[in-house]
N, C-alpha and C positions, 0 to 999 in steps of 0.2 A: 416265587420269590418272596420272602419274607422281610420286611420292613423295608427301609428306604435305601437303596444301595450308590451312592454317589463318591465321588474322587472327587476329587481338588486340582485344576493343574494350572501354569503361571500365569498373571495377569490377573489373578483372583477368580479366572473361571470354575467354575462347579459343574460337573456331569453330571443328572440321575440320570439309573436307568429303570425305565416305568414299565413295570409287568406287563404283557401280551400277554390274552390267553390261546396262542396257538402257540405253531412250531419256531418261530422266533426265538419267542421266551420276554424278549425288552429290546423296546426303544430308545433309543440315546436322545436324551434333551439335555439342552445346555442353557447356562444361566454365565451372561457376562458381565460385570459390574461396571459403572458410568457415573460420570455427574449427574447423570438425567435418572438415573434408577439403573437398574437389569436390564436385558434382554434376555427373554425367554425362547429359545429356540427349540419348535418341535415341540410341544408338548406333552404326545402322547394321545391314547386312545381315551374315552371317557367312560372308565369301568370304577367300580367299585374300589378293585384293589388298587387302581393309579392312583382317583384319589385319596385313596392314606395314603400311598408312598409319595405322594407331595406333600401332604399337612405334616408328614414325618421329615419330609428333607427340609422344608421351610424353617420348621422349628429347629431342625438340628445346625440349621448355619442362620440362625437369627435372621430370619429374611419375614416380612408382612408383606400381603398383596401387594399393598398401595408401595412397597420398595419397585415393584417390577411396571418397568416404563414403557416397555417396549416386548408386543408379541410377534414372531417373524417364525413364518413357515416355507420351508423349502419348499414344498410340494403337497399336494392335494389327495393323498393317500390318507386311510381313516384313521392306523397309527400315526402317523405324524396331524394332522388334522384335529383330531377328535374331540380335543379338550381347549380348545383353545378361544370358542364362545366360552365357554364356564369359565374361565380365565379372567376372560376379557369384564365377564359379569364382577368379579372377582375384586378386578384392577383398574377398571376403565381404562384400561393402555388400547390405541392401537395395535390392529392385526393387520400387520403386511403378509401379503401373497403377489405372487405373476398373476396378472389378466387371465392367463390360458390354464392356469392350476383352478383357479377358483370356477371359472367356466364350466370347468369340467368337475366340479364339487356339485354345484348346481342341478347340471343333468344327474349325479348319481343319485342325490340328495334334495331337490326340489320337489315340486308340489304334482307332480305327476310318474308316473313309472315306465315312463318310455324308455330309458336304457335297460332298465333288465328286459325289456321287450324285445331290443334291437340286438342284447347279445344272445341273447336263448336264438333268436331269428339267424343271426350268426352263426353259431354251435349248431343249429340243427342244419342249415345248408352245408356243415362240414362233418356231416355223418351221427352227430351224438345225437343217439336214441330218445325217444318219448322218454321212457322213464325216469332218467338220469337228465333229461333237460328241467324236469318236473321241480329236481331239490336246487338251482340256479337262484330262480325267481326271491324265493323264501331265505336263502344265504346273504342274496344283497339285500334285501327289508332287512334284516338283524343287525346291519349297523349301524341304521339310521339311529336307532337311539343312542349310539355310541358316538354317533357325532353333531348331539344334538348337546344343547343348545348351537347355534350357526352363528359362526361371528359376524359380526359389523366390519369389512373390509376397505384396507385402501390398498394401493397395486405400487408395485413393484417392478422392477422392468431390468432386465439383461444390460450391462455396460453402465451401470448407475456404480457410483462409489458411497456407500452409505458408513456411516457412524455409529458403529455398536458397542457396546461399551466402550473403553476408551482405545478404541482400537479403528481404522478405515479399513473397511473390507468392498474388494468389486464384486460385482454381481456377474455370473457366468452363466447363461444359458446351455443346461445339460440335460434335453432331450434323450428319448427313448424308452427309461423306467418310466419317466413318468411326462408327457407332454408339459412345458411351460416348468419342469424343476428346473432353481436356479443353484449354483454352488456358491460357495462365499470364498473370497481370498484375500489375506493380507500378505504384501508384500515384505514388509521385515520382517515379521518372523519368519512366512513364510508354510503362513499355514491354512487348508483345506477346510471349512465345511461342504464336505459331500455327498451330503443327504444320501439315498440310496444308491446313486450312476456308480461309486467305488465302495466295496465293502472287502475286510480283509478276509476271510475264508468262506463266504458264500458268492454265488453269483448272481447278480442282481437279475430281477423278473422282468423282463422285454416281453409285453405283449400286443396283440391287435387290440385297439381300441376302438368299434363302431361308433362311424359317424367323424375318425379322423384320419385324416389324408395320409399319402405318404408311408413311408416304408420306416418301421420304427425301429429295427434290428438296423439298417444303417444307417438313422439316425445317432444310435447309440455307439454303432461303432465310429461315425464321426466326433462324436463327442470325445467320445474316451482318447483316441487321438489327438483332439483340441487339448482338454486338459493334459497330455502329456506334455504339453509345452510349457505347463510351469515348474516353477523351483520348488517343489516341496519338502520341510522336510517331518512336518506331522500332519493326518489327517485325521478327520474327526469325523468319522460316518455316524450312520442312522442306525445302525444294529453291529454288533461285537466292539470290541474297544479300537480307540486311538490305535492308528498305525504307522510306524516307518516306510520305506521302501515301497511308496506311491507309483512310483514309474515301472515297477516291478509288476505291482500288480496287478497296474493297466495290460500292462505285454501277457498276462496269465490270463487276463478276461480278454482279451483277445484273441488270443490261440484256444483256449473251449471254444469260444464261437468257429473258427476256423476246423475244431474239430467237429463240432456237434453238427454244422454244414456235409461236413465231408460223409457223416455216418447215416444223416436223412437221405443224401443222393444213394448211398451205398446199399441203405433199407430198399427205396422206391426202385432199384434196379431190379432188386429180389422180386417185388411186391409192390405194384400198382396198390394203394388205401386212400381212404380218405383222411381229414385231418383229426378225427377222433381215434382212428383206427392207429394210427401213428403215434398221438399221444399214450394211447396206452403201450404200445411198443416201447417206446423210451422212458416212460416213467411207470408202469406197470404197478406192481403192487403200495409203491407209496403213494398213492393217491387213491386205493379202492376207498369206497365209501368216503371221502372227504370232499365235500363241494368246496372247502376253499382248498387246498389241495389242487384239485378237478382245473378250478376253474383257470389257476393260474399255470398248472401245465398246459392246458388246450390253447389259451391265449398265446403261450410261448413257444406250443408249437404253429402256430400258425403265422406267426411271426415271422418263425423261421423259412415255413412254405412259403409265403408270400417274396421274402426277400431274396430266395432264391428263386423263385418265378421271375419277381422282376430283372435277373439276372441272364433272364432264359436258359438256365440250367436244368429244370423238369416245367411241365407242361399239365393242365389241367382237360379232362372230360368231366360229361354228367354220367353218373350210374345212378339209377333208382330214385330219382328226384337231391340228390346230390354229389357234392363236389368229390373226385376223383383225383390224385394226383401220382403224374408215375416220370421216369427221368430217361 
C-alpha cells in the first residue's frame, strides 16, 4: 500500500487504512473529532510502513498529536494493538481497552514466554509434529516488537456509554475473535464499530485460546446473534471497508459456521484424525509453510472440534501420545 489511504465519512470521521504485512493487506483505524480532541480508534500494527502512512494522513487532514485526545482499542490483537504505546508517547492521551483484552496482551507480550509454551503444548497434544511445532515459538516473538512500546492503560467495560467524539456510543461485549472485544454503538445514526466479531467478505478467526475457559465458537455464535438485535444501518469493521446490510451478514457467518460443523462431522465419519491432521484437511495448501497462516487455521480448527465435542456430536481417544478425534 503506498502512501496514506483514508476516506472521510459524516460527522467529520476519517478512516486510515494502515498497511499489514500479511494476507490482510490494512487495518481500519478511525479518527473521530470532539471538543476534547480525536479519538483514535485501532491504531494499527507498529511497522515501518504504518508509521508513514500516519505522518502522511496527519499531515494530509491537518491533525498534530497533541489534537488526538483519546486512544480506544476494541481489542487486544497486535494489528489493532500495536501502535498505540507509540501513540500514546506521541499524544499523552489515554489508552482505553477491556480488563480481559489487555490481560490477554500481557500473557502474549509480558516479561515471560509462557503462552507460546502453552500453545505449542496445545498444538502438539493435537497432533502437530516436532518440526512444524519448532517455527510457533519464533512467529509469536516477532511481534513483540511490533507492539512495543506498551501502552499505559485504563479499562473499559461492556454496558458503559462512553463520549467519542461528539457522538455516545455503548460498549457491547463481543466475545469469541477475540476474548474481552468490545463493539461500539450509537444509536441515532445507528452505527456499528465492529472491530473484527463482523467483517464484510472474510470470516473472522474463532480460535482456542490456552489458559481460557469455555467454548469460543459459541461464544461467537452467541454474540453475533446478540448483535443482530440492533438497528444497523452502517458498520465500520477492522479489515475491508464500511458496510450496509449488517443483519445479512451475521445470517452468512452463521450458516459457514453451520456448514463448516456439518463438513468436520462428515470428514471425522470418513476418518478418525487428530486436530492437525484436520486442519490441514480443510485448509490444506494455504497454509503450507506459513506459521501465521498454520497457526490461525489449527486454532480454528480446534475451535471447531472442541465446540462440537462439547455438543457430543464426536468424541475424543488418545493415539500415540495424542489427541484423536472421530464422530
Amino acid at each position: 500500500m503506498n502512501g496514506a489511504v483514508t476516506a472521510g465519512w459524516p460527522e467529520g470521521m476519517i478512516q486510515v487504512k494502515v498497511p499489514l504485512p500479511f494476507s490482510l493487506k490494512w487495518v481500519n483505524s478511525y479518527l473521530l473529532p470532539g471538543e476534547d480532541g480525536y479519538t483514535l480508534i485501532d491504531p494499527g500494527l507498529h511497522t515501518p510502513d504504518a508509521v508513514n502512512t500516519w505522518r502522511e494522513a496527519l499531515v494530509a487532514h491537518g491533525i498534530d498529536y497533541k489534537d488526538i485526545g483519546l486512544i480506544l482499542l476494541t481489542h487486544q490483537h497486535p494489528d489493532h494493538y500495536g501502535l498505540a504505546g507509540w501513540f500514546q508517547q506521541r499524544t499523552d492521551a489515554p489508552v482505553l481497552i477491556s480488563r480481559r483484552s489487555h490481560s490477554y496482551a500481557l500473557r502474549l507480550w509480558g516479561e515471560d514466554d509462557r503462552f507460546a509454551l502453552e500453545l505449542t503444548g496445545l498444538y502438539a497434544l493435537h497432533g502437530m509434529p516436532g518440526g512444524v511445532l519448532e517455527t510457533i515459538g519464533p512467529h509469536l516473538a516477532g511481534f513483540r516488537e511490533m507492539v512495543t512500546p506498551q501502552p499505559e492503560v485504563s479499562y473499559m467495560a461492556a454496558g458503559e456509554t462512553l463520549r467519542l467524539g461528539n457522538m455516545d456510543w455503548l460498549t457491547i461485549d463481543a466475545p469469541g475473535h477475540a476474548n474481552g472485544q468490545l463493539c461500539l454503538y450509537n444509536a441515532k445514526r445507528r452505527w456499528m464499530f465492529c472491530g473484527d466479531q463482523v467483517l464484510p467478505d472474510i470470516t473472522p478467526n474463532v480460535s482456542v485460546v490456552p489458559g481460557e475457559d469455555g467454548d469460543p465458537l459459541q461464544q461467537f455464535l452467541d454474540s453475533l446473534a446478540h448483535l443482530q438485535t440492533y438497528e444497523v444501518e452502517l458498520a465500520f469493521p477492522g479489515h475491508r471497508d464500511p458496510f450496509t446490510g449488517f443483519h445479512t451478514r451475521i445470517t452468512e457467518l452463521l450458516r459457514h459456521h453451520e456448514r463448516r460443523l456439518a463438513e468436520i462431522i462428515h470428514l471425522l465419519v470418513t476418518q478418525p484424525c487428530s486436530g492437525y491432521e484436520l486442519c490441514q484437511r480443510l485448509f490444506g495448501e494455504r497454509i503450507a509453510g506459513n506459521a501465521h497462516q498454520l497457526r490461525f487455521a489449527m486454532s480454528e480448527t480446534l475451535a471447531h472440534l472442541f465446540h462440537l465435542e462439547n455438543r457430543r456430536q464426536i468424541h475424543r481417544h488418545t493415539r500415540k501420545g495424542y489427541v484423536v478425534f472421530m464422530a
